[in-house]
N, C-alpha and C positions, 0 to 999 in steps of 0.2 A: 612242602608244597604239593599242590594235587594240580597233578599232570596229565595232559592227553594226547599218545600219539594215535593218528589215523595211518594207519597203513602199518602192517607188521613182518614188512620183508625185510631184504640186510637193513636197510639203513634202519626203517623205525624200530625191528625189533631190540638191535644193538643198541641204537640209542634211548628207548625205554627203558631198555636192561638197564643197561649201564647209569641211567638217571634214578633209578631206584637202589643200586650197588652203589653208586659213587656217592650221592647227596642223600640219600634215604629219603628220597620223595616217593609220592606214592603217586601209581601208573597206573593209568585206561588203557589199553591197547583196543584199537578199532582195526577189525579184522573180517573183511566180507566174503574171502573165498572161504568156500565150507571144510575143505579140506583140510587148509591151513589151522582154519579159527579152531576145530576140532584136536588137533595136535596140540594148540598151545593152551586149551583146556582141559590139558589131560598133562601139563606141565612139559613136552615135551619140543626141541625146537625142531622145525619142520623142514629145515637144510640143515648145511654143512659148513657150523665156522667156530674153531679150536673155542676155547672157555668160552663159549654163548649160552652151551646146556648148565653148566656146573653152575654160572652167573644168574642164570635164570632160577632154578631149584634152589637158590641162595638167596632168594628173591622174590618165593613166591605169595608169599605175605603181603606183598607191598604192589603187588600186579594183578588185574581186572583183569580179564579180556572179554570186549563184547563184541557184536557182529552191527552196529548202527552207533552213528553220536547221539540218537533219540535216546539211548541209555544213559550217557552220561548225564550227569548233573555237572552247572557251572563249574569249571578248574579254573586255576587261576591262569595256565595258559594251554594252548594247542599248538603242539607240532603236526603240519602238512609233512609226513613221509610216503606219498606214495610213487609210483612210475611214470614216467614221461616216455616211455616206447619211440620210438622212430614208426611212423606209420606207410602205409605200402607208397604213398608221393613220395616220403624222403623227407618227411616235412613232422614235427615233434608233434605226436600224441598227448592232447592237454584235456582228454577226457577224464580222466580222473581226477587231476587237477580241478577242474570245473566243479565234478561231482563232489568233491570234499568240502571247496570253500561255501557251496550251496546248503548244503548241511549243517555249516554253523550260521544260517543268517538267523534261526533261533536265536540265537547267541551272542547280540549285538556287539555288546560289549565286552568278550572275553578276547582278553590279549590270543592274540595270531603270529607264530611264528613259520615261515614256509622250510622246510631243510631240503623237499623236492631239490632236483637239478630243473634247473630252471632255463628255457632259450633265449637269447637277447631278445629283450623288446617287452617280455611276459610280466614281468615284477611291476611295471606303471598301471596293469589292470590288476592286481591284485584286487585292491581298495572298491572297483566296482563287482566283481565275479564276487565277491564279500556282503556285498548291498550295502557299501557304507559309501562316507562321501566325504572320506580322507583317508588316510594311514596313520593316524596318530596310535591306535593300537596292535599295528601289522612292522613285520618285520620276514628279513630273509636268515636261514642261517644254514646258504652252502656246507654240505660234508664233505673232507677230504679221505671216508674210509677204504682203506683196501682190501678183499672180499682173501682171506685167510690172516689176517693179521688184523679184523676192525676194531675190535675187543681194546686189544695193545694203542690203536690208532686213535679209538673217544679217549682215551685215558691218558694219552698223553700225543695230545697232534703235534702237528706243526704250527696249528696259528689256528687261530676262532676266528671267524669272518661273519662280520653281522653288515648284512645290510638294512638301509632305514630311507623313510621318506624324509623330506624336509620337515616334517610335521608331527614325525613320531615324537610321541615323548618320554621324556626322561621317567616318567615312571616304567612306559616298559621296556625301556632299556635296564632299567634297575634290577627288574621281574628275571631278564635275560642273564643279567651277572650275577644274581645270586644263585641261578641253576649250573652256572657255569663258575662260582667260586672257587672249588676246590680241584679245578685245574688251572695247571699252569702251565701258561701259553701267552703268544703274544697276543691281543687282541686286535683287529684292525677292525672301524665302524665305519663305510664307504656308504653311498648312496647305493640303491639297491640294483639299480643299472652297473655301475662298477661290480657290485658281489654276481651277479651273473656272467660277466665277460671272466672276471678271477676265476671261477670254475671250469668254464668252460674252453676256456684257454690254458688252465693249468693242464689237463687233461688232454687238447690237444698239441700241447708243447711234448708232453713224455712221450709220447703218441711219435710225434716226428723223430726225438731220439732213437727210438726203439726201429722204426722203418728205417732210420738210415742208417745205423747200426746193423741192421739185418743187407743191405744194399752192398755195404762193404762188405761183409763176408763172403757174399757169393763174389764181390769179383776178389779178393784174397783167394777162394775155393780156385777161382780161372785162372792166378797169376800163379799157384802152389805157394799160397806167404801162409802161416798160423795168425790167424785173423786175432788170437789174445795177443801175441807181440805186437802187433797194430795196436790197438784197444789199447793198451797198457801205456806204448808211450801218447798216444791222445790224452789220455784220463787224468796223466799228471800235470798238465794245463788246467790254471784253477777257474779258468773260463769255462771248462768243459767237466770236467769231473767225472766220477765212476758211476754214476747210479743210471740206472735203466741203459747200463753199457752191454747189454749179456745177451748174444746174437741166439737168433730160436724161429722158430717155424711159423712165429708170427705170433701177435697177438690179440687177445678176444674179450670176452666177457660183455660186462652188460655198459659200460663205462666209456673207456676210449675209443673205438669203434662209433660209439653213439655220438661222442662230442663232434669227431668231426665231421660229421653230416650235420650236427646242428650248426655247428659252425658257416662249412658250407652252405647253410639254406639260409642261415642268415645274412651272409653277403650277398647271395642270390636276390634277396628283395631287398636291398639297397643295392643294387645294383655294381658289385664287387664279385669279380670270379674267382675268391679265394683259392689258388693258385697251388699254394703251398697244403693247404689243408687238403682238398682233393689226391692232389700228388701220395699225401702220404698214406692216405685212404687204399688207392690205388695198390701203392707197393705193399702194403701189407696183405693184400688179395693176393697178389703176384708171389708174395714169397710161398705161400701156403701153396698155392699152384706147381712152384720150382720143386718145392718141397716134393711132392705129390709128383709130378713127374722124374724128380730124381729115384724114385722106387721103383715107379711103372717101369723104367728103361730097363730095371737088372730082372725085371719078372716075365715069361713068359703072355702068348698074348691074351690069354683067358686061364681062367682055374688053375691062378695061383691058392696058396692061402697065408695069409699074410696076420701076425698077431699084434695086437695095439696095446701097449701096456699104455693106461691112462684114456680118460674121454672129457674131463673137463679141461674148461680155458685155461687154468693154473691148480697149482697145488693145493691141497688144506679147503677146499669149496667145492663140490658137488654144482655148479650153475655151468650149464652149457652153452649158456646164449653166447653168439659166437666164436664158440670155440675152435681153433685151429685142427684138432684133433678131431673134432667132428665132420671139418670139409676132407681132411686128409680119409679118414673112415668114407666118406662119400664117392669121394674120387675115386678109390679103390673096387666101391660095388656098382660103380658105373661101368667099369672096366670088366664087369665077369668074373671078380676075381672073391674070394670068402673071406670075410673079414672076422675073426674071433677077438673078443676084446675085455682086457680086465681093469677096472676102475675100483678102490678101494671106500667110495663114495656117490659115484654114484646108482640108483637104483636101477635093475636092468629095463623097466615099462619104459623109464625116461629116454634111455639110452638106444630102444627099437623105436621109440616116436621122432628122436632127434635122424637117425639113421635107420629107416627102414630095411631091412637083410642083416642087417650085425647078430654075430651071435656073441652072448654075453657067456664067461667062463667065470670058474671059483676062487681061480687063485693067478697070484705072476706068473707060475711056472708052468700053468695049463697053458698061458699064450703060445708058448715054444713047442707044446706039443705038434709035430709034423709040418711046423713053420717053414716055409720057402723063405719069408722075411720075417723079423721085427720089428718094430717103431716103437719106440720112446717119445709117447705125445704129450704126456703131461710131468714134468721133473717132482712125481712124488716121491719121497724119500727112499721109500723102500722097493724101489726100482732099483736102486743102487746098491742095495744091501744084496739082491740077487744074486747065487753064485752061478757064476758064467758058465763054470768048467763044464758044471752040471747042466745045465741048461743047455750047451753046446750038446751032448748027448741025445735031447729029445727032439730037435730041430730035423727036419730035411735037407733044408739049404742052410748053410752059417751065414746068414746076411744080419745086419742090425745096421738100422738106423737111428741116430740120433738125434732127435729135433729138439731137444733141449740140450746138447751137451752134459749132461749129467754123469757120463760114465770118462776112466781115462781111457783113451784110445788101448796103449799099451797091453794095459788089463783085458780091454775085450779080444785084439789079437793075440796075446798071449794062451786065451782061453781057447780058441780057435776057431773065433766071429772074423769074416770080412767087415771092416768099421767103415760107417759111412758118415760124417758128422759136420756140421751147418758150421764152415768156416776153416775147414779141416780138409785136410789130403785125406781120401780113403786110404786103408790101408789094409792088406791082407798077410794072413800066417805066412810062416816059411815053414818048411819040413825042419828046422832047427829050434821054430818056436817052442817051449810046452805048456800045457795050461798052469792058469795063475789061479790063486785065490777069487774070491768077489773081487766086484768092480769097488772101486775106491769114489764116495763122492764126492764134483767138485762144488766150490759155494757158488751160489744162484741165488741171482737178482731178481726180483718181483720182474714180469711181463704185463703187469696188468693190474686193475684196481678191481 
């Protein structure tokens, strides 16, 4: 089939990729930032997400990319991939949205699928923002990808969710299963009002896990309990289970943070003060905040200098929006104090636009250079691979913080780090300790999609 995604960020590019890789369909990509569109015309993907490049170079045969839909010629169907932003009311960005459906009224009749994140309420205009005067060839198809593992995530989700009008028809539901044949998955076909609450309720349910999760640690940090022995017997309750159990400095990204302020502004005009969604909004500001003054307290009151291994929201993605490690980085140059910081992804321009005064270094082990502090903001892998002993050597102060737990406590004071860790007793050498090996790493749960 001949395929067209509009919009070539994570979701459209993975899912192009991946519709030309998995069905061998062949793919438009529509792509209007110049910088972007530039990179993927030169076969190159223009973030950060594990087999996206290799998929795409394995694929380049079967992939366009232009900068307008005035280039395409009719496909048999269009994906809407682009952003929905939260804009400065708090109220979801549907300019692009707009701009995209406007662009196919060319196009009466080629099948319309939306995969955007969508706010309650939005899918009943589709059919007009289209210039048509039904849904019989419109459809939704919510994403559940998570931004380092999406690749893994089109190719074998959790569940396909299509939303449909009363009116769609069976032919393009047909057009829909056969791009989606060769996964296997459950499918659910709701009305498109349901596929918009699915999303954005799935996101902010993980969302409330993760804040209260993060909620209990700190008071386990005030009671002196190991906030995993908590976790551990909670998780064996098949009510509650293990996943998004793994307490951390908060989390970020382009995804959960956004749902629930979409959420919240949708109760807002129906007249519901979502309660709970707010709440969890809130606490995960708060944690990043604890987080951030749990550092301040052990540093002097200006001209410390403090190193950040990591700057993105999570591992394996270069995407800042959000990121905990960003405000933690903020907080810090608010205070006076020098922030040096190394990211295995992302680029340093991005990293002085995101945090104005950061200075970006070469390597892990340049953070520690004459470090008063450490922080551990993003659980990339080879954060953990780092040897302590050594790094203890080029430090000032032996402080380290942990906001992902990533490292074992033991290992960093053995090495001759004071540990400070989200859920954890601090804890400092003895004159008996001696340094250890590298830190040993522990397994870590997604924070974030």
């Amino acid at each position: 089939m001949h395929v067209t995604v509009i919009g070539a960020g994570y979701v459209g590019l993975v899912t192009g990729v991946s519709l030309a890789r998995i069905g061998g369909h062949h793919v438009t990509l529509v792509e209007k930032n110049p910088l972007r569109l530039a990179e993927l015309r030169d076969g190159m993907v223009p973030f950060e997400e594990p087999g996206l490049q290799d998929a795409l170079t394995e694929v380049l045969d079967r992939v366009t990319v232009v900068e307008s839909v005035d280039q395409v010629e009719e496909p048999d169907l269009v994906f809407v991939a682009v952003a929905t932003p939260i804009s400065e009311s708090g109220e979801p960005d549907l300019t692009q949205i707009r701009a995209s459906l406007q662009s196919l009224h060319r196009l009466p009749d080629v099948h319309v699928c939306v995969r955007s994140t969508l706010p309650p309420g939005t899918s009943a205009r589709l059919p007009l923002m289209l210039n048509r005067t039904d849904g019989s060839r419109i459809s939704t198809n919510p994403e559940f990808l998570r931004q380092g593992s999406a690749m893994a995530d089109y190719a074998e989700p959790s569940r396909i969710v299509i939303g449909r009008f009363p009116e769609t028809s069976e032919d393009h539901l047909s057009v829909l299963e056969e791009l989606f044949e060769d996964i296997k998955a459950p499918r659910l076909i709701v009305d498109v009002s349901s596929a918009e609450l699915i999303k954005n309720v799935a996101n902010g349910f993980l969302a409330l896990k993760l804040s209260f999760v993060n909620e209990v640690a700190g008071l386990a940090e005030e009671y002196g309990v190991d906030v995993d022995e908590v976790l551990s017997g909670i998780a064996l309750d098949p009510r509650i289970g293990s996943a998004y159990m793994r307490p951390g400095l908060g989390f970020g990204g382009s995804c959960l943070p956004k749902e629930l302020q979409v959420l919240s502004a949708a109760g807002r005009r129906q007249g519901l003060p979502m309660h709970v969604a707010r709440a969890v909004s809130q606490v995960n500001i708060e944690q990043q905040d604890r987080f951030s003054r749990s550092i301040l307290e052990e540093l002097p009151a200006y001209g410390a200098r403090v190193g950040m291994l990591g700057l993105s929201f999570k591992a394996d993605t270069d995407d800042l929006r959000g990121s905990p490690a960003i405000h933690v980085a903020r907080r810090l140059l608010e205070a006076d104090h020098e922030v040096l910081a190394f990211d295995p992804a992302v680029r340093p321009e991005r990293a002085r636009e995101a945090a104005p005064g950061i200075q970006i270094v070469d390597s892990a082990m340049d953070v520690f250079r004459g470090a008063d502090a450490v922080v551990i903001a993003t659980e990339w892998g080879i954060f953990a691979d780092i040897d302590l002993t050594q790094a203890r050597d080029l430090v000032r102060r032996p402080m380290l913080f942990d906001g992902r737990r990533l490292l074992d406590p033991a290992v960093a004071v053995a090495a001759g780090f004071v540990y400070h860790g989200i859920g954890r007793q601090s804890r400092a050498p003895s004159q008996r300790d001696k340094p250890a090996a590298s830190a040993v790493r522990l397994a870590v749960d997604g924070d974030g999609e």
